[in-house]
C-alpha positions as CSV (number, residue, x, y, z in Angstrom):
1,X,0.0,0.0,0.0
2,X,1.3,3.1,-0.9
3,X,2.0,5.7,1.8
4,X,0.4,9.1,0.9
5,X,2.7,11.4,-0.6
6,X,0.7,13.3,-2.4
7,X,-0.9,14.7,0.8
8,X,2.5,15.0,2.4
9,X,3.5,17.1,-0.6
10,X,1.0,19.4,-0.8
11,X,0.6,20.5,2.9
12,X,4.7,20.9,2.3
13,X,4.1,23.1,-0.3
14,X,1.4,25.1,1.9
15,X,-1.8,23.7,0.1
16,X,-5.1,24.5,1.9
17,X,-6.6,21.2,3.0
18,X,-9.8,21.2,3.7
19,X,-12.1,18.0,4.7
20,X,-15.3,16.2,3.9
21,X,-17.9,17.4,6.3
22,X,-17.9,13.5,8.4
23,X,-14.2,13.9,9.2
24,X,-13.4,17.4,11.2
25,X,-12.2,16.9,15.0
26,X,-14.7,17.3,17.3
27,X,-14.6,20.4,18.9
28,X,-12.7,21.0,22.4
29,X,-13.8,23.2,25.0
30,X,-14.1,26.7,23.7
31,X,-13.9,28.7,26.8
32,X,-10.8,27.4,27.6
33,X,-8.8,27.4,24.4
34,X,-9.8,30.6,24.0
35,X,-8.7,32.4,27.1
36,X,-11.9,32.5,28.8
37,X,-13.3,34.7,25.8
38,X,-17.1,34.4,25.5
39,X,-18.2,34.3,21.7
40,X,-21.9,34.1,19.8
41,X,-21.0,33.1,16.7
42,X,-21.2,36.8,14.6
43,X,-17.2,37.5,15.4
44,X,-15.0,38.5,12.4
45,X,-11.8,36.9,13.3
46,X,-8.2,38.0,11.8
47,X,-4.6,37.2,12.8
48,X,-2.7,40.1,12.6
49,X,0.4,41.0,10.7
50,X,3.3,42.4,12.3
51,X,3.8,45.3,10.9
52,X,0.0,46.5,12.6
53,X,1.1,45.3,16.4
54,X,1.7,48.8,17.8
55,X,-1.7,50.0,17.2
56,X,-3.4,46.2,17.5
57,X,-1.9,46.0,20.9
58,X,-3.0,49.1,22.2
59,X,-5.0,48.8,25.9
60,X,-8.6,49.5,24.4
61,X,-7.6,46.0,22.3
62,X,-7.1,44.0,25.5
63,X,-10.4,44.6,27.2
64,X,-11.6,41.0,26.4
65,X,-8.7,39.2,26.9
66,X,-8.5,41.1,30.2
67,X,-11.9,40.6,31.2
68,X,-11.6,36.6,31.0
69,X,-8.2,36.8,32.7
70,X,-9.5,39.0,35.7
71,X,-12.6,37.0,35.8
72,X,-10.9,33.7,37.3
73,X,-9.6,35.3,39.9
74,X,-12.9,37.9,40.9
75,X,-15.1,34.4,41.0
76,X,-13.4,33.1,44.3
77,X,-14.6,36.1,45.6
78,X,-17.9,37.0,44.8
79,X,-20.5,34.3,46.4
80,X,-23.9,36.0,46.6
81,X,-27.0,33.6,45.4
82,X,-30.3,33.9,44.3
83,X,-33.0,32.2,46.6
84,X,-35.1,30.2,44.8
85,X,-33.7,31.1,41.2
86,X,-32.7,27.4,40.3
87,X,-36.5,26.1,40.6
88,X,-38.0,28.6,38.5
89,X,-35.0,28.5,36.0
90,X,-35.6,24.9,35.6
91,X,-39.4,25.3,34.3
92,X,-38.5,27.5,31.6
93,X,-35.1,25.4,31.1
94,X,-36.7,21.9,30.9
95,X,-39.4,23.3,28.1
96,X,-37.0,24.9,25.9
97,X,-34.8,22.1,26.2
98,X,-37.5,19.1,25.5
99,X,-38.9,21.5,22.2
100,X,-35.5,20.8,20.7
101,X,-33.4,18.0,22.9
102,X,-30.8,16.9,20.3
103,X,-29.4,20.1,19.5
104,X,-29.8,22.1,23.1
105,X,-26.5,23.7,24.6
106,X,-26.2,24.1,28.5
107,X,-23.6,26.8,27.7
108,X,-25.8,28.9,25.0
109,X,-28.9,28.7,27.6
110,X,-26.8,29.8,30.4
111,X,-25.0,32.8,28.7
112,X,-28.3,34.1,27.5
113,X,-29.4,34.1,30.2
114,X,-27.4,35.5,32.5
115,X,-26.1,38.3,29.7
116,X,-29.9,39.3,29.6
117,X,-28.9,41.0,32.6
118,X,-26.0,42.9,31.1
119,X,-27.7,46.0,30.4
120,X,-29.6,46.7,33.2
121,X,-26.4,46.2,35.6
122,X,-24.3,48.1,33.2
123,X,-26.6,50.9,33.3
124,X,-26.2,51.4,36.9
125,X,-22.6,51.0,36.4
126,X,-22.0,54.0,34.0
127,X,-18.8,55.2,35.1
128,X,-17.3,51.6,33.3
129,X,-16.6,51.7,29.9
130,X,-16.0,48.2,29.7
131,X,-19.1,47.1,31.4
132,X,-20.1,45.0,28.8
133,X,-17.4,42.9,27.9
134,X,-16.8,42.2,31.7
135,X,-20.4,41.4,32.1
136,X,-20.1,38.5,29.7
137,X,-16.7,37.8,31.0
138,X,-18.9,37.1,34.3
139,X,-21.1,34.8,32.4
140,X,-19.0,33.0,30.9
141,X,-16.9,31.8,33.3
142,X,-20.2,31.4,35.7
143,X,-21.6,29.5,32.6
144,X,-18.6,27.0,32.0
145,X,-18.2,26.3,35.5
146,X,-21.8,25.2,35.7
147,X,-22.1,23.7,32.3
148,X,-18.8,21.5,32.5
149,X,-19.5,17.7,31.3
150,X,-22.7,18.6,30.1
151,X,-21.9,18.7,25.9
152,X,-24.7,19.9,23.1
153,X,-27.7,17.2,23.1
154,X,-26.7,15.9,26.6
155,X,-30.2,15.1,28.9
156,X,-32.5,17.7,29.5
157,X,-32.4,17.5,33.1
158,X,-28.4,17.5,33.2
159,X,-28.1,20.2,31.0
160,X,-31.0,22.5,32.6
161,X,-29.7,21.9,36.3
162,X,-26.1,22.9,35.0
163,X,-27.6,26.2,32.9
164,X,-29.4,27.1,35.8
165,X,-26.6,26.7,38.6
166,X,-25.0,29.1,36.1
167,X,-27.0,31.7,35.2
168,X,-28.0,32.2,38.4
169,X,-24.9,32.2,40.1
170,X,-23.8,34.7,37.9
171,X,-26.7,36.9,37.8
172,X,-26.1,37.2,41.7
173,X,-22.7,38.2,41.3
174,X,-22.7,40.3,38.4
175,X,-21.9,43.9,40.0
176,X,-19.7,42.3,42.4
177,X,-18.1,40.5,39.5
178,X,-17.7,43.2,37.2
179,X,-16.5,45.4,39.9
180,X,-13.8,43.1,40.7
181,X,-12.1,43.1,36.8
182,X,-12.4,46.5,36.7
183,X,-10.0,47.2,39.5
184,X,-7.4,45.1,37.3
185,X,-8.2,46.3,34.3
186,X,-5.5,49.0,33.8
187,X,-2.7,46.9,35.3
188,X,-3.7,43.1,33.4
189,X,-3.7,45.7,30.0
190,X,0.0,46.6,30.6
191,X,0.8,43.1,31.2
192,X,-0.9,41.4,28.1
193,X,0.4,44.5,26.0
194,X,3.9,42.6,25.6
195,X,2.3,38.9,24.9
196,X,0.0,40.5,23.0
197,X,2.7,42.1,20.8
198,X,5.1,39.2,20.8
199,X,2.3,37.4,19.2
200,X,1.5,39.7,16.8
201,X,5.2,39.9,15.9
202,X,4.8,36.1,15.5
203,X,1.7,36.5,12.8
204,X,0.3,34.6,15.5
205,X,-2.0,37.3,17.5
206,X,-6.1,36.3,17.1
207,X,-8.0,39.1,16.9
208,X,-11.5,39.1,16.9
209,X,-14.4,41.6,16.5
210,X,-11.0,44.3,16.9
211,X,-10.3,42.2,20.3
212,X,-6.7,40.5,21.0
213,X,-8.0,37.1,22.2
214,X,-4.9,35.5,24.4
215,X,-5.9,31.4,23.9
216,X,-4.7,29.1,26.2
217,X,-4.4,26.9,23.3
218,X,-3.9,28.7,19.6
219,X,-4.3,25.9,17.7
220,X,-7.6,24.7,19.6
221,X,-9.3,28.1,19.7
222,X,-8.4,28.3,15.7
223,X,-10.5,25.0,15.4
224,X,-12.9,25.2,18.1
225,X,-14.0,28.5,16.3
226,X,-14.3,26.7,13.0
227,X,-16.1,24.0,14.5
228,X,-18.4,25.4,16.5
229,X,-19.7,28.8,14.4
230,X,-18.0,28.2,11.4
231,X,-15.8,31.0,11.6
232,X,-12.5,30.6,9.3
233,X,-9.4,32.5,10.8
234,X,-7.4,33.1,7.8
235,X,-4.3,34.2,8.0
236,X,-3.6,31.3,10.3
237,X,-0.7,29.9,7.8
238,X,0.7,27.0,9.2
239,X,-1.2,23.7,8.1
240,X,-0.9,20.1,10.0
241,X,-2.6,17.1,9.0
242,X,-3.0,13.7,10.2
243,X,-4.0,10.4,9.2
244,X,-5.4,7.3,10.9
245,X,-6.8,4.2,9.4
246,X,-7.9,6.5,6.1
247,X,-9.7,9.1,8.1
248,X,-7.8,12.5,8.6
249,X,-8.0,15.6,10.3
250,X,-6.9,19.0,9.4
251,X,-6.1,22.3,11.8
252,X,-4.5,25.4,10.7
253,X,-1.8,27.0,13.2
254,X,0.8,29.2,13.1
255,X,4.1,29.2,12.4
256,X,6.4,29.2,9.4
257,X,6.4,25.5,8.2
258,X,3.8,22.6,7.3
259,X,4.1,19.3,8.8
260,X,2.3,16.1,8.1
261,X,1.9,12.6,9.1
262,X,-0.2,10.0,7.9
263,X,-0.7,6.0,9.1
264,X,-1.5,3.6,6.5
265,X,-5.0,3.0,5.5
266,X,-6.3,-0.2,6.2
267,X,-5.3,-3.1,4.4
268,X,-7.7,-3.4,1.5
269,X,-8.8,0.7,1.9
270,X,-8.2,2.9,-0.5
271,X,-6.2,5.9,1.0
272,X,-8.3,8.7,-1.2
273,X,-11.5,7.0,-1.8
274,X,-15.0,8.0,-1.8
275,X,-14.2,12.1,-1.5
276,X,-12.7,11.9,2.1
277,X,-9.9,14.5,1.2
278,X,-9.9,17.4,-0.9
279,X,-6.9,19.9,-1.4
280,X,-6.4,22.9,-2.2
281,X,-3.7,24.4,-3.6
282,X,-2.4,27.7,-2.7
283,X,-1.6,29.8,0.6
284,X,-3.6,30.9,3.1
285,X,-4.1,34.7,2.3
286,X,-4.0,36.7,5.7
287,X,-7.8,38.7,5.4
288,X,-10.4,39.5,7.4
289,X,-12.3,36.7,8.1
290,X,-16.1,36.7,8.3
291,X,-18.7,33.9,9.7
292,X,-19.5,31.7,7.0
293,X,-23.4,30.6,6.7
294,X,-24.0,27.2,8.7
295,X,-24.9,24.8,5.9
296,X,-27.1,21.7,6.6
């Protein structure tokens, strides 16, 4: 059985690979491959050249970033609770959840629900400019930590009872939380200036919506993005691809090489049958990236 160079050669070369719908990795947790940044699906997502890192970099770019940063330290610390908010959550939960089981997300409930919130707390709150973003920063780490182990489609009652312990936890704590990050906020922006610029410098800064998002995982946010809305981050130039038993997977990273290694198909298999890999060839142009429409 031949091994398959012609893959190899092409993600060398910097080809664009780009996979049958059945064979992308499953996406890996969002929140916390991207930094803690809270996203809805309507970002515009860029990775930003070097030559623009002075002005990408600038504090007003590092509100988001900062916001999830500060957030996992302010949640220790604010505790408040809402009596009674879990039972009446759960009604609403449970039927929204039951009109639509297979395709229900704990996380999704939970942030809009909580971030429903948002504008009534930040309207008492109008000396903070960043009010907003650190709201949803509150949310979102509120949300995660009450949705953890509960994936799209899990059971109603699992995925209710963790929306609800999160959206209400952080609708209790939403001044205190937002409070909290913006007593950091000034300090947390001079410290991410420099990895946000060594990043940049790298052509490996991820920008979304104007934001600096600082991943915990580059390469996993890249793909969780893609995954989960659809959102393509051009610009993100360094290809990897892997094969195993004729299925293969596909990220985009950065960096300034393309890697690639493929197993053997099974014995009997095929390696490029029935459409499973397409390629294409050419480099990733660096551009501003926009959602693509969610197709069936």
């Amino acid at each position: 059985m031949a091994r398959w160079s012609l893959l190899l050669a092409a993600v060398a070369a910097g080809a664009v690979v780009t996979l049958a719908s059945g064979a992308a990795r499953a996406s890996g947790d969002l929140f916390a491959d991207c930094g803690g940044a809270v996203f809805n699906g309507n970002e515009q997502c860029t990775v930003t050249a070097s030559g623009g890192c002075t002005a990408a970099c600038a504090p007003p770019k590092l509100v988001v970033a900062c916001s999830a940063k500060l957030e996992a330290g302010c949640t220790g610390g604010c505790t408040a609770t809402l009596p009674s908010c879990e039972t009446s959550c759960q009604g609403s939960c449970d039927t929204a959840c039951q009109a639509n089981p297979g395709n229900f997300s704990c996380s999704a409930d939970c942030e809009g629900t909580c971030q429903g919130n948002c504008s009534s707390t930040c309207s008492s709150m109008s000396g903070d400019t960043n009010c907003e973003a650190e709201c949803k920063a509150a949310c979102g780490a509120r949300c995660d930590a009450g949705c953890t182990g509960q994936p799209p489609g899990a059971s109603c009652s699992g995925a209710c009872q963790g929306s609800c312990q999160g959206s209400c936890t952080g609708q209790a704590n939403l001044s205190c939380d937002i409070q909290c990050q913006a007593q950091g906020q000034v300090s947390c922006a001079a410290s991410l200036q420099t990895n946000c610029e060594a990043s940049c410098n790298a052509n490996a800064a991820i920008f979304c919506n104007g934001q600096f998002i600082n991943p915990q995982d580059a390469n996993a946010c890249v793909d969780d993005l893609k995954s989960l809305f659809n959102i393509k981050v051009e610009g993100w130039s360094y290809a990897t691809s892997s094969c195993d038993g004729g299925v293969c997977s596909a990220q985009a990273a950065a960096g300034g090489q393309a890697s690639a290694s493929c197993d053997l198909a099974p014995s009997g298999t095929p390696p490029l049958s029935g459409g499973l890999l397409a390629l294409g060839l050419g480099s990733v142009v660096a551009g501003v990236v926009r959602r693509r429409a969610r197709t069936g």
